[in-house]
C-alpha positions as CSV (number, residue, x, y, z in Angstrom):
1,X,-18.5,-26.1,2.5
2,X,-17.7,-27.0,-1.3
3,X,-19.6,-23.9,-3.3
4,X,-22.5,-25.1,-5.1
5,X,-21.0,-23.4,-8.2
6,X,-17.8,-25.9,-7.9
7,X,-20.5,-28.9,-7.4
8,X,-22.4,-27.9,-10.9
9,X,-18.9,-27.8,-12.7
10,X,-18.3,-30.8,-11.1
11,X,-21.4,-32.3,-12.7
12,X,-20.7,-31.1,-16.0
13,X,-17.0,-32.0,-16.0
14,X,-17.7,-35.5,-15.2
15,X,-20.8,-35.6,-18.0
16,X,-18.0,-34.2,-20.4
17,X,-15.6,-37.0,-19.1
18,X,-18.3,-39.9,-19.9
19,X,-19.9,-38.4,-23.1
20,X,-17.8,-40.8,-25.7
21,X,-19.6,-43.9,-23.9
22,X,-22.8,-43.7,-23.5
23,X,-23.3,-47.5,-22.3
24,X,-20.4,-47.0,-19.7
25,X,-22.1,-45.3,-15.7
26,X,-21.4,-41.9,-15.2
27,X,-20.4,-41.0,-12.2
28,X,-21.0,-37.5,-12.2
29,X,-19.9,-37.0,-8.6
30,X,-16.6,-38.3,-9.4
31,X,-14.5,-34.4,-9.0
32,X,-16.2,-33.8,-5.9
33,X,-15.1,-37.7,-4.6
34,X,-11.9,-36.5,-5.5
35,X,-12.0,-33.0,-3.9
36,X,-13.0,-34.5,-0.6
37,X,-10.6,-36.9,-0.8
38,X,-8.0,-34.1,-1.4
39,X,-9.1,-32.1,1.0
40,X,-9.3,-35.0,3.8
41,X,-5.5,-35.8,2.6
42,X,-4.6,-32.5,2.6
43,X,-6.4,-31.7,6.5
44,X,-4.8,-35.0,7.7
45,X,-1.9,-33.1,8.5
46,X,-3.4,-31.7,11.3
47,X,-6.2,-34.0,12.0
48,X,-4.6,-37.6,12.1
49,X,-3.2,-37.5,15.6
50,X,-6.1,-36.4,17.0
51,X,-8.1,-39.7,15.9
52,X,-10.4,-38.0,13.2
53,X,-10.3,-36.9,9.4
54,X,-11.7,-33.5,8.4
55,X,-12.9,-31.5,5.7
56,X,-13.6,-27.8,6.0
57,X,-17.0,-28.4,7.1
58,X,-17.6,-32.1,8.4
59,X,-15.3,-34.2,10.5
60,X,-15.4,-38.1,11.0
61,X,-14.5,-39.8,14.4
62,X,-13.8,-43.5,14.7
63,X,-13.7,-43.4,18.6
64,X,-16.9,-46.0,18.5
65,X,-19.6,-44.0,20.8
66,X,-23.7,-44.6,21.1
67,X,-26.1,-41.7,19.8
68,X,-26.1,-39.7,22.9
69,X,-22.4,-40.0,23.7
70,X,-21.7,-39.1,20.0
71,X,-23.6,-36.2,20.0
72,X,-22.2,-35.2,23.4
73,X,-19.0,-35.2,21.9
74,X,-19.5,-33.2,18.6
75,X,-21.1,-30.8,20.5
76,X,-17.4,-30.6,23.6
77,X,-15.4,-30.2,20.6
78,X,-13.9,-26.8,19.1
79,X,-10.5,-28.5,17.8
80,X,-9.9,-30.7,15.7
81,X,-6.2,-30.5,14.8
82,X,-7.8,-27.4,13.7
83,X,-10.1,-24.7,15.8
84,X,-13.7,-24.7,15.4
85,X,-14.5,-21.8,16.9
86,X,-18.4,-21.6,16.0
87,X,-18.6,-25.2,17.3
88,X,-20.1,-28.1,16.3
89,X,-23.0,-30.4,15.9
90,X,-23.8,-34.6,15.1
91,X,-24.1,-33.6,11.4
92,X,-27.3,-32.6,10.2
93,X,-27.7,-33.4,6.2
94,X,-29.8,-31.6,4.3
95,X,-29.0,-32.2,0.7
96,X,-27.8,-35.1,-1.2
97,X,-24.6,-32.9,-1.5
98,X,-23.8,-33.4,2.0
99,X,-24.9,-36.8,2.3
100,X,-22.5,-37.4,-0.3
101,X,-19.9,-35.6,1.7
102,X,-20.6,-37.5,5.0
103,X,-20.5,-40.9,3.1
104,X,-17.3,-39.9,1.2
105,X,-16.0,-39.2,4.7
106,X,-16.8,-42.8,5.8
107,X,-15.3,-44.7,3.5
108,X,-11.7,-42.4,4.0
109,X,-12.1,-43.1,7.8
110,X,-11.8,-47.2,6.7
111,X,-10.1,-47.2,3.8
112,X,-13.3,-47.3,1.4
113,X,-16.8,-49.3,1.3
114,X,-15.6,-52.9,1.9
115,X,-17.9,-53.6,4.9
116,X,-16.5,-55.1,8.8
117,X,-18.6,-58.3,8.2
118,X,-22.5,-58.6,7.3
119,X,-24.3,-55.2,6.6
120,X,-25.4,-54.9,10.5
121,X,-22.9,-56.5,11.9
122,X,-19.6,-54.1,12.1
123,X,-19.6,-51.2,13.7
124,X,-17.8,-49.3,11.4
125,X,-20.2,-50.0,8.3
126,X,-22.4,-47.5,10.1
127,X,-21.9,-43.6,11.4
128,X,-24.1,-41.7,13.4
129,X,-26.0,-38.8,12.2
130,X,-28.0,-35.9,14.1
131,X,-31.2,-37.0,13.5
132,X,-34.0,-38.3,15.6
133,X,-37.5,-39.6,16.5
134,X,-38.8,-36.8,18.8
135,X,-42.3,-37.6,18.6
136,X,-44.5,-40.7,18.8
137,X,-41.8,-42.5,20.1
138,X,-42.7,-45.1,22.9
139,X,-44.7,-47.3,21.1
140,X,-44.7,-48.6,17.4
141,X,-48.1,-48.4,16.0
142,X,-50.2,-51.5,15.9
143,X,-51.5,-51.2,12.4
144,X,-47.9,-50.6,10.9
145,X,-46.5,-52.4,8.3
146,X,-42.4,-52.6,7.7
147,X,-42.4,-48.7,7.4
148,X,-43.1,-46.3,10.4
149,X,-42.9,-43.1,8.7
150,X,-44.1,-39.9,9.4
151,X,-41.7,-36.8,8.3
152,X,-42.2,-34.4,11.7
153,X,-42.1,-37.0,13.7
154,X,-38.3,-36.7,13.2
155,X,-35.9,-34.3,13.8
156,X,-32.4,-32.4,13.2
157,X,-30.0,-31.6,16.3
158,X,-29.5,-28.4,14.4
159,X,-33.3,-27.7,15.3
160,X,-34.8,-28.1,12.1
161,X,-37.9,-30.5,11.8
162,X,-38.4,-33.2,8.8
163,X,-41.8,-32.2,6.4
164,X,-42.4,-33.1,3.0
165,X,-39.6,-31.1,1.1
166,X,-36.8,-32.0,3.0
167,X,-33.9,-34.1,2.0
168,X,-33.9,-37.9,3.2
169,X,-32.0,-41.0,1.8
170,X,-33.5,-43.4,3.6
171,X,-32.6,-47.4,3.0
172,X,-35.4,-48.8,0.3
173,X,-36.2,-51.8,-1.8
174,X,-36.6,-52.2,-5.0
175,X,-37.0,-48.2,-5.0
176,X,-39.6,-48.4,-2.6
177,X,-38.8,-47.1,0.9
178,X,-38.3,-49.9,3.9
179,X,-36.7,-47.6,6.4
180,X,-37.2,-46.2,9.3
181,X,-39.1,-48.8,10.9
182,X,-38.9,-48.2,14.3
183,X,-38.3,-52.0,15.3
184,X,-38.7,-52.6,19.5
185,X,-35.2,-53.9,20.6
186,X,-34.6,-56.9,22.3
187,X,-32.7,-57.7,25.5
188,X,-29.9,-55.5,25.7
189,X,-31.1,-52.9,23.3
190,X,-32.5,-50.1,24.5
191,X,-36.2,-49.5,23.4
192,X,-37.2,-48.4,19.9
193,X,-34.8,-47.9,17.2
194,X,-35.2,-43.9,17.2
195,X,-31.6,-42.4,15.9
196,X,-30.4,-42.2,12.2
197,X,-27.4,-43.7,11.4
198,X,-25.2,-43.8,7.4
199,X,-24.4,-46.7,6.0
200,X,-20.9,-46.9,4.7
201,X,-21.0,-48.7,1.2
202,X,-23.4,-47.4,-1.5
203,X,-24.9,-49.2,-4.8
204,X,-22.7,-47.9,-7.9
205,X,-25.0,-48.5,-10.4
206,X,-27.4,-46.3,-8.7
207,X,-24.9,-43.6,-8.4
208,X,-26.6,-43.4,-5.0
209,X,-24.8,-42.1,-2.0
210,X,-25.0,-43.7,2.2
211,X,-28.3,-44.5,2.7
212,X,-30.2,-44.4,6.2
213,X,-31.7,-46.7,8.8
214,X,-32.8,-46.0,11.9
215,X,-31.3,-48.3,15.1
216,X,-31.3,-48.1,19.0
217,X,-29.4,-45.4,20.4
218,X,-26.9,-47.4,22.6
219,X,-25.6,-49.3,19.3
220,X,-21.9,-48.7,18.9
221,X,-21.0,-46.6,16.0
222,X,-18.4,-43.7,14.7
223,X,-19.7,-40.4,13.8
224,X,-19.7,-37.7,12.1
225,X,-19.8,-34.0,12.6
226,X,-21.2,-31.3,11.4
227,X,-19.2,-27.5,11.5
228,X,-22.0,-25.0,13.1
229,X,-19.4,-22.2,10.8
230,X,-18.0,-23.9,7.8
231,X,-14.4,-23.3,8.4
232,X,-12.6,-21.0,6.2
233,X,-9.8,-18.5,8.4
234,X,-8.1,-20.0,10.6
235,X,-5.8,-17.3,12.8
236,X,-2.8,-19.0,14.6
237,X,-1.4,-15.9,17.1
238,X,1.7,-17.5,16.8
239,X,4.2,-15.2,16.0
240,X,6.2,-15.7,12.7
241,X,7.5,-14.3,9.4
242,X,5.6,-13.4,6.3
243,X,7.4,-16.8,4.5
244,X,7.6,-18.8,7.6
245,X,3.7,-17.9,8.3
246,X,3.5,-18.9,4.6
247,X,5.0,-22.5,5.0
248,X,3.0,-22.9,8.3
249,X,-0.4,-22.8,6.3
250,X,0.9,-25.4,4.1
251,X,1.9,-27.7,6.7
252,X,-0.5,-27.8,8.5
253,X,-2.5,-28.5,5.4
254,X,-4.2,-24.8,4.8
255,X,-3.7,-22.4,2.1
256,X,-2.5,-19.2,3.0
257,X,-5.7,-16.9,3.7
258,X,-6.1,-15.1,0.6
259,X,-9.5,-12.2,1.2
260,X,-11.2,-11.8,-1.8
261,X,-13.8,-9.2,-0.8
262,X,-15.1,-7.3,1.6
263,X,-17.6,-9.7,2.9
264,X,-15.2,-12.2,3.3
265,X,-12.8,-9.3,5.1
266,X,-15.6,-9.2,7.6
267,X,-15.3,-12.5,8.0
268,X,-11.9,-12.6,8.0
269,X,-12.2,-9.7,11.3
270,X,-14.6,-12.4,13.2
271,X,-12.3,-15.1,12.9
272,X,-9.6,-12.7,14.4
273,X,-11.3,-12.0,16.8
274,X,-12.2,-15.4,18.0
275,X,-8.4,-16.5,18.0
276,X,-7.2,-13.4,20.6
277,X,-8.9,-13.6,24.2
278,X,-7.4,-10.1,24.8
279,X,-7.9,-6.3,23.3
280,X,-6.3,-4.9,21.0
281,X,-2.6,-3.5,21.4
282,X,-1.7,-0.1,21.8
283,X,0.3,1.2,19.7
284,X,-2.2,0.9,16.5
285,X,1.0,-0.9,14.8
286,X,1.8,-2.9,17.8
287,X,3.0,-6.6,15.9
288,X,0.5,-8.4,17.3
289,X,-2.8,-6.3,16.4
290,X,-1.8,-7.4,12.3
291,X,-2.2,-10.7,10.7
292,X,0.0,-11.9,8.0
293,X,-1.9,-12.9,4.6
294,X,-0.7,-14.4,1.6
295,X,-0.9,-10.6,-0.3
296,X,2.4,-9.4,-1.6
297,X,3.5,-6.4,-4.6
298,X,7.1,-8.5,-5.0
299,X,6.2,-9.5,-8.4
300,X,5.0,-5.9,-9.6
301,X,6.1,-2.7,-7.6
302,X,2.8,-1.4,-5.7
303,X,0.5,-3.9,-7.6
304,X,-0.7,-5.9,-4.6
305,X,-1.6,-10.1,-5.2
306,X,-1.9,-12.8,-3.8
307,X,1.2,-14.9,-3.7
308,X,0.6,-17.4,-6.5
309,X,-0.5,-14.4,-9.0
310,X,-4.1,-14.0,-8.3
311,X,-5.5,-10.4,-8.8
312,X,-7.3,-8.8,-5.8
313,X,-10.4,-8.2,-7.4
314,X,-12.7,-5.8,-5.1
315,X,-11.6,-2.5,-3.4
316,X,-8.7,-3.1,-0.9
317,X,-9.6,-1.3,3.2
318,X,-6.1,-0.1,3.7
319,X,-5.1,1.4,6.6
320,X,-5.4,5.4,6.7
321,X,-2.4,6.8,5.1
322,X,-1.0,2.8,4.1
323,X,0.2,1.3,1.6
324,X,3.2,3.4,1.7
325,X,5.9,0.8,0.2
326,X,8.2,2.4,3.1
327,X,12.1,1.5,2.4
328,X,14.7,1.3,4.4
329,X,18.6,-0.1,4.0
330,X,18.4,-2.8,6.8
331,X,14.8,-4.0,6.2
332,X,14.1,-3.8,2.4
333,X,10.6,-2.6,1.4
334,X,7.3,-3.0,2.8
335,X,6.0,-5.8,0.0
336,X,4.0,-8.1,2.0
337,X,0.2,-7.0,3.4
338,X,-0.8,-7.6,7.2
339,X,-4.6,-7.1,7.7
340,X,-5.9,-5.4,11.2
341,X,-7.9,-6.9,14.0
342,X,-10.5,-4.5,13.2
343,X,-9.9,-5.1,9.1
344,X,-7.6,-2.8,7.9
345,X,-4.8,-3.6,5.3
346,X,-1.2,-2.3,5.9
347,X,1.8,-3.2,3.9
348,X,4.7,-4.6,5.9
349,X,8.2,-6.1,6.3
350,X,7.6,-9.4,5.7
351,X,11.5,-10.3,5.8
352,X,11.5,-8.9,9.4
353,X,8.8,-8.6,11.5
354,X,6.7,-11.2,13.1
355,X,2.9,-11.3,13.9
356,X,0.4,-13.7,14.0
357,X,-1.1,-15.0,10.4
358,X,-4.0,-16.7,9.3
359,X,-4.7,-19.6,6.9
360,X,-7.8,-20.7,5.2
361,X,-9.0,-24.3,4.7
362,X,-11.0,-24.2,1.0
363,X,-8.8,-22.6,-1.4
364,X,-11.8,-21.3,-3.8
365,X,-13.1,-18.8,-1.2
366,X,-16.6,-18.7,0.7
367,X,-19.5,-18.7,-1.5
368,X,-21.0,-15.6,-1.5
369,X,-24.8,-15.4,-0.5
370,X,-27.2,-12.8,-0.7
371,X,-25.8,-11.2,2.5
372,X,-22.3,-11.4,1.4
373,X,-23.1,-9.9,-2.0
374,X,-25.2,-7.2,-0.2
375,X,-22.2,-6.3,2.0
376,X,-20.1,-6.4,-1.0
377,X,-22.2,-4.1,-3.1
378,X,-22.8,-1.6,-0.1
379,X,-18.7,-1.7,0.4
380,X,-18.1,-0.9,-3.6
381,X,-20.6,1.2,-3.6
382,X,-19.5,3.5,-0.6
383,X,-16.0,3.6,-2.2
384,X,-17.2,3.8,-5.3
385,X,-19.2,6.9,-3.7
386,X,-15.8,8.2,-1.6
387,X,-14.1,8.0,-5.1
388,X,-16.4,10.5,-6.7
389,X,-16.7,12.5,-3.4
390,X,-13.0,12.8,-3.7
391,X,-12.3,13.0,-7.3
392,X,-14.8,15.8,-7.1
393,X,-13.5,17.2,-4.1
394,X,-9.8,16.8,-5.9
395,X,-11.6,18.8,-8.7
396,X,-12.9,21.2,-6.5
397,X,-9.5,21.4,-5.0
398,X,-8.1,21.9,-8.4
399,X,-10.4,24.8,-9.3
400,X,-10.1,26.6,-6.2
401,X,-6.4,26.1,-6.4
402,X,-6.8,27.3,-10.1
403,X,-9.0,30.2,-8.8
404,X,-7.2,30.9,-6.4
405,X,-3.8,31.3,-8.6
406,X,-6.0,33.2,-11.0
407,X,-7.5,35.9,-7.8
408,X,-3.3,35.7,-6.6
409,X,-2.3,36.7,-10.5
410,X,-5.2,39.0,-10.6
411,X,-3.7,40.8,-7.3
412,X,-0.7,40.0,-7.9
413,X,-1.5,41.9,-11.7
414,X,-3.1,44.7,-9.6
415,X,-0.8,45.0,-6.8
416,X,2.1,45.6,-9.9
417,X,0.0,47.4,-11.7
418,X,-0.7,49.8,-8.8
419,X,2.9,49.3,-8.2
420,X,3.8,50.6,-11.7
421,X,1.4,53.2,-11.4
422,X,3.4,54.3,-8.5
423,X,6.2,53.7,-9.8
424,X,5.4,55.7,-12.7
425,X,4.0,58.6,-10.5
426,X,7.0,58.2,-8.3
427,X,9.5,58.2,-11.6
428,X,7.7,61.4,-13.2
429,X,8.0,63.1,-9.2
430,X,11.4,62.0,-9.4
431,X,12.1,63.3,-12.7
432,X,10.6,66.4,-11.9
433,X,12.5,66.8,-8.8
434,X,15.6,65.7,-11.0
435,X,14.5,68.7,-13.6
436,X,14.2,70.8,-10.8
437,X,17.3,70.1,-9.3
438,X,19.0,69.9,-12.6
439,X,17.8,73.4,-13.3
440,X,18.6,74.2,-9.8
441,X,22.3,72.7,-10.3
442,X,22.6,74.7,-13.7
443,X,21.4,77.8,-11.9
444,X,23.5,77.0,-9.1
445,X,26.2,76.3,-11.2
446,X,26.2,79.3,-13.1
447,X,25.7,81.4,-10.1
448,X,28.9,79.6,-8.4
449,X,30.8,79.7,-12.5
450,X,29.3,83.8,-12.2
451,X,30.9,83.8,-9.0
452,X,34.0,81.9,-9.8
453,X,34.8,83.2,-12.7
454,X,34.4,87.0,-11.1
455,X,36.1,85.8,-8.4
456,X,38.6,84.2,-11.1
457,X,38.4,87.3,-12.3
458,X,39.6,89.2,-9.6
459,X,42.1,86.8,-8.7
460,X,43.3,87.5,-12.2
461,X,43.2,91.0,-11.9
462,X,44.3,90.7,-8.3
463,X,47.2,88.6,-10.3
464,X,47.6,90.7,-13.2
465,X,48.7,93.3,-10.8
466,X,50.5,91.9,-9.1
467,X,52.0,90.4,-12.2
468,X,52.7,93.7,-13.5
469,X,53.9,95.4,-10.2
470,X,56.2,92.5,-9.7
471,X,57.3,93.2,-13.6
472,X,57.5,96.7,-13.4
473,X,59.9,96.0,-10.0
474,X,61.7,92.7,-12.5
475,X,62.2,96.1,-15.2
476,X,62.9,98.8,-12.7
477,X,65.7,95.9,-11.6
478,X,66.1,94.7,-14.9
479,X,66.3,98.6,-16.2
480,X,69.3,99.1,-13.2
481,X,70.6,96.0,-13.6
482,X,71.1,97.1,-17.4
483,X,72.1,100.6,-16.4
484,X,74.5,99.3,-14.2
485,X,76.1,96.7,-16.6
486,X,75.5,99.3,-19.3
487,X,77.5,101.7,-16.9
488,X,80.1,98.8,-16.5
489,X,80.2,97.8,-20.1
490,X,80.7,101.7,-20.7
491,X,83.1,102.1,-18.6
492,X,84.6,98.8,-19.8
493,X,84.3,99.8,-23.5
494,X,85.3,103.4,-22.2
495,X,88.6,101.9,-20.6
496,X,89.0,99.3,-23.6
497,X,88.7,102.2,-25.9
498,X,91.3,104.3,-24.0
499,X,93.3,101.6,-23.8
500,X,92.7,100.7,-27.8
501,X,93.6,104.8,-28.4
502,X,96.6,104.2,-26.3
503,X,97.1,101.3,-28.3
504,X,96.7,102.7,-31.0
505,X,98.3,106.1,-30.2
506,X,101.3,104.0,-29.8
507,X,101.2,102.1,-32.9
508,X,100.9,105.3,-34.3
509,X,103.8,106.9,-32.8
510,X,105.6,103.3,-33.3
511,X,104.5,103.7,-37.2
512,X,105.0,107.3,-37.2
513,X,109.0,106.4,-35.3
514,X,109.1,103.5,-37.8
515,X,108.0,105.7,-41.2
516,X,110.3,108.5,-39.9
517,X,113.0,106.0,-39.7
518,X,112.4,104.6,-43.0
519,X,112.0,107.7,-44.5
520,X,115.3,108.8,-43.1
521,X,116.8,105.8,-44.1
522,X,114.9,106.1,-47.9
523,X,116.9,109.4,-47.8
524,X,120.3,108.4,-46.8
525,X,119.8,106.0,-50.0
526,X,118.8,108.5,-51.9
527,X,122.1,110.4,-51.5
C-alpha cells in the first residue's frame, strides 16, 4: 500500500498547490487520485483482460456478484493478471486512506462518479465491502428510529470487530449519521439489510470520499478486494536476460525489483520462494536458484545501482567470495546482480545468461515498520560488528604478520649473525690452517729448494765434472789435434823451408852464376 509518508507529502503538496486562493476547495487528496490512477493505468497491462483493475494492494471486479458470492470470490483468487500469493479478502477499510483508495478504484472501473441511473438504482453506483452485521441480526429493534447502530455489532471479514475508534464513513445528513439502518427487505430481498456496500460518487465540496450504506446481501453489485500481503515482488520463473527481464517488468506494468534493505531482502526471499514449487538447484550457481534484479555497476566499474542511478543505500548480502566482476572475452563482465533463493547477491552476465527475475509493483519501496526497521538495524549492526571483527582481525593479521617478519628478521639477524660468527671462527680456523700450511709450504719449500739446490748442486758438480773430464778429453784432443797439425804445419813449414833454402840456394847460386858472369864480363870491359 501507498506509504503513509508519500500520503502526508501528498497533503502538503496539494496545500502548497492551493495556497494562492484561499476561496478556491482544496483538494488535498488530489496527488494520491493521481497516483492511483497511475498506478491502475500502469497495472492495466496485466489486469484488463482478466476483467478487473488493480493497484498494488486493492483490486476492483465488475463481474456483478451478491455479498456472499463476492466474497467467495476474493477469497478463490491468487491472480489477478498478477499473483497474489498471500491471497485475498472482500476489502476491509480501516482508514479514510483506504476508503479513498477503494472509492478511487470505483470510479476507474466506470469511467468516474457519473451514476447508472438514481442513487439505488444501478448496480454499478455501489461496490461491496467486507463488512457485516454479525450480531443482533434477525430482527430490527422496535424502538429504533432511522439509525440501527451499534459499533460491535458489525464486523470485518479480516476478523477485526467495529468499537468506538475505528474508522467508518457511513452515509449521513446534514452531518448527522442516517446509515446503517438495517431496513427488513421486501419480496424478493432477502431479510435485513446486513452487508456494507461503497457508494461510487462522493460530495466535492466536502472533500469527502465513498460513503456507506448497508443493503441485503443478494443485491447485485461489483466488488472490491483487499490484498491479505500488499504486493510488492513479484518473481516470474521465466527464464530471460538481464534487459529482456528488464523490459518484461515494464510491460507488464512493474518496475524492475529494486531491494533497498535488508528487511525488504527478506521479503524479497519470501516472495521467491512462493513463486518456485520445487527446492533449490544443485549446483549453488545452477541459473535457476538466482533472480535477476534491476542492480547493475555499468555506469561506474564495481559501484553497484540500481538501473536508473539510484544508490544502494544499506549493506549489500553478497554471496561468499562474490562480487568478483569476473571477465571473460566471449561474455564481457559480470555487471548485472542476480539475488539467491535464500538471499544472497551475486554479480552476473547479464548479456548471457538467463534466470528467472522479479519485478515490484510500487516503485517507492515498502514502508518500513517497526519490525522492518528492527531487522534492518540488527542486519547493519551485525555487519557493522563483522566489519570491526574483521578490520580488527585484519589488524591483528597485520601485527602478527608484522611480528612475525620482525621474529623472521630477528632469526633471520641471529641465524647470520651466528652464521658470521661461524664464519668468522671458520675464516680465523682457516686462516690458521692457511698460516700453518703457508709456513708448512715455506718449510716444505725450503726443505725441497735445500734439497734441490743440493741436489742442483750435485748435478752441477756431477756436471762440472763431467764438464771438465769431457774438456780435459776436448784439450787432450784438442792438445793432439794441435800436436798433430803443429807436427804437420812443422813438417809443412819444415818442407816449405827446405824448399825456400833450395829456393833460395838456387837463387843464390843463380845470383852467384849471374854476379860471376857479370863480373867476368865487367872484366873483359875493363881490358
Amino acid at each position: 500500500m501507498f506509504s503513509i509518508v508519500a500520503v502526508c507529502a501528498a497533503l502538503l503538496l496539494g496545500s502548497l498547490t492551493h495556497g494562492e486562493d484561499q476561496s478556491a476547495p482544496i483538494n488535498l487528496w488530489a496527488p494520491l487520485e493521481d497516483k492511483v490512477v497511475e498506478e491502475m493505468v500502469r497495472l492495466d497491462k496485466s489486469t484488463a483482460e482478466h476483467g478487473c483493475h488493480a493497484t498494488c494492494a486493492f483490486s476492483v471486479h465488475t463481474d456483478l456478484s451478491d455479498y456472499e458470492t463476492a466474497k467467495a470470490k476474493c477469497e478463490a483468487k491468487s491472480f489477478v493478471g498478477f499473483p497474489t500469493h498471500g491471497g485475498m479478502k472482500l476489502a476491509s477499510i480501516h482508514s479514510e486512506l483506504e476508503n479513498r483508495i477503494a472509492t478511487l478504484m470505483l470510479q476507474y472501473a466506470y469511467g468516474g462518479g457519473e451514476l447508472e441511473g438514481a442513487r439505488y438504482e444501478g448496480s454499478s453506483n455501489w461496490a461491496w465491502i467486507g463488512l457485516e452485521k454479525v450480531n443482533n441480526t434477525e430482527s430490527r429493534p422496535s424502538d429504533a428510529g432511522k439509525l440501527v447502530w451499534e459499533e460491535e455489532d458489525w464486523e470485518w471479514v479480516d476478523g477485526s470487530r467495529l468499537n468506538e475508534n475505528s474508522y467508518t464513513n457511513w452515509m449521513d445528513k446534514n452531518d448527522v449519521q442516517i446509515q446503517p439502518d438495517m431496513w427488513k427487505g421486501e419480496e424478493g430481498d432477502e431479510g435485513f439489510q446486513l452487508a456494507a456496500r461503497l457508494f461510487r460518487k462522493t460530495r466535492e465540496m466536502k472533500d469527502e470520499s465513498g460513503v456507506w450504506d448497508d443493503t441485503f446481501k443478494n443485491t447485485l453489485h461489483p466488488y472490491i478486494c483487499k490484498f491479505n500481503v500488499p504486493v510488492h515482488y513479484i518473481v516470474y520463473p521465466d527464464l530471460l536476460n538481464w534487459y529482456e527481464a528488464k523490459q518484461s517488468c515494464e510491460d507488464k506494468g512493474f518496475y524492475f525489483a529494486k531491494i533497498r534493505n535488508k528487511a525488504e531482502n527478506e521479503k524479497f526471499v519470501a516472495a521467491a520462494q512462493l513463486a518456485f514449487k520445487e527446492d533449490r538447484h544443485d549446483p549453488k550457481f545452477h541459473h535457476e536458484n538466482w533472480i535477476w534484479i534491476g542492480a547493475t555497476d555499468l555506469n561506474e566499474w564495481n559501484e553497484f545501482r540500481f538501473y536508473d542511478g539510484e544508490e544502494i543505500g544499506f549493506t549489500i548480502p553478497w554471496a561468499r567470495k562474490q562480487h568478483d566482476n569476473k571477465t571473460t572475452k566471449e561474455q564481457g563482465s559480470q555487471d548485472h546482480v542476480a539475488v539467491s533463493r535464500w538471499g544472497t547477491w551475486d554479480d552476473s552476465f547479464g548479456n548471457d545468461w538467463k534466470r528467472p527475475y522479479a519485478c515490484q509493483c510500487n516503485p517507492n519501496g515498502m514502508e518500513v515498520d517497526e519490525e522492518m526497521e528492527r531487522i534492518n538495524r540488527e542486519w547493519e549492526n551485525e555487519e557493522e560488528r563483522k566489519k570491526q571483527i574483521k578490520e580488527r582481525n585484519k589488524a591483528e593479521k597485520e601485527r602478527k604478520k608484522e611480528e612475525r617478519k620482525r621474529n623472521k628478521a630477528e632469526r633471520e639477524a641471529k641465524k647470520a649473525e651466528k652464521a658470521a660468527e661461524k664464519e668468522r671462527k671458520k675464516a680465523e680456523k682457516a686462516a690458521k690452517k692457511a698460516e700453518n700450511a703457508k709456513k708448512k709450504a715455506e718449510k716444505a719449500a725450503a726443505k725441497a729448494a735445500a734439497k734441490a739446490a743440493a741436489k742442483e748442486r750435485k748435478k752441477a758438480e756431477r756436471e762440472a765434472k763431467k764438464a771438465e773430464k769431457a774438456a780435459s778429453k776436448e784439450a787432450k784432443k784438442a792438445a793432439k789435434k794441435a800436436d798433430k797439425k803443429a807436427f804437420k804445419e812443422a813438417k809443412k813449414a819444415e818442407k816449405a823451408a827446405e824448399k825456400d833454402r833450395k829456393k833460395a840456394e838456387k837463387a843464390a847460386a843463380k845470383a852467384a852464376k849471374k854476379a860471376a858472369k857479370q863480373a867476368k864480363k865487367g872484366g873483359a870491359q875493363i881490358e
